[in-house]
N, C-alpha and C positions, 0 to 999 in steps of 0.2 A: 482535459488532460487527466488521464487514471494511473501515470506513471511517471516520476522523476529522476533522470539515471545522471548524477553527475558523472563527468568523464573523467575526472584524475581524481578521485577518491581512494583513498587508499585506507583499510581494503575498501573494495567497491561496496555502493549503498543502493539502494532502490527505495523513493517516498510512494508511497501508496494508500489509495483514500479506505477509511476502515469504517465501519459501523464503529460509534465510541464505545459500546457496550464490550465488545469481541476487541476493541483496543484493548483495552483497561486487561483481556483475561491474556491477552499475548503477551503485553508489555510487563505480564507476571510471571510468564511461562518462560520467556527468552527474555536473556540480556541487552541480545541483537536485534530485541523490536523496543524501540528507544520513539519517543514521542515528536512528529515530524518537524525537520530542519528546514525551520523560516517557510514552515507553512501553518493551518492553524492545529494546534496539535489536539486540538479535541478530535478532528475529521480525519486527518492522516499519523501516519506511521514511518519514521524510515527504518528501513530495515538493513542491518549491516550483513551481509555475504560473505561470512566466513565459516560457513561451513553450520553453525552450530543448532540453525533453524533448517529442518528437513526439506529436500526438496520440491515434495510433494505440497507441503506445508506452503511453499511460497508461491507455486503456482495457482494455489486456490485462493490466495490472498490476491494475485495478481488477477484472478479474475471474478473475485467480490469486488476491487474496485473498479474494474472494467464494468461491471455490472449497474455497482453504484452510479456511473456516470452516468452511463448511456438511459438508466431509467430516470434521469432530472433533464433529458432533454426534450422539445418538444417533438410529439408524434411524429408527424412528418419527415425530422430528422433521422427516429430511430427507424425509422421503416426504410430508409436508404442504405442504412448501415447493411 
């Protein structure tokens, strides 16, 4: 899993796994990168969707933890992907 989309959140939120490092400097820059909900929050992030975190912004977050995942899988698997 590299992404948590609760469905009646309001506003809507997205968890996503982060390098802790690049946590620690979002969780400074935005309000709406808040340390992840009932996940571990050293690893993830939720991010709230209201506008105030760029779009561009959250697509590369969505696919650093895309990233993140797929490189803790074993071989085999990521070659399928």
């Amino acid at each position: 899993m590299f992404a948590l989309v609760p469905h009646e959140a309001e506003p809507p939120t997205v968890n996503l796994k982060c390098d802790p490092e690049w946590s620690e400097l979002l969780r400074k820059a935005y309000d709406a990168v808040q340390p992840g909900y009932h996940q571990n929050k050293k690893h993830w992030n939720t991010v709230v969707l209201d506008g105030s975190v760029p779009d561009d912004e959250i697509a590369e977050l969505v696919a650093h933890s895309y990233e993140l995942v797929v490189a803790s899988l074993p071989r085999r698997v990521r070659e399928g992907l």
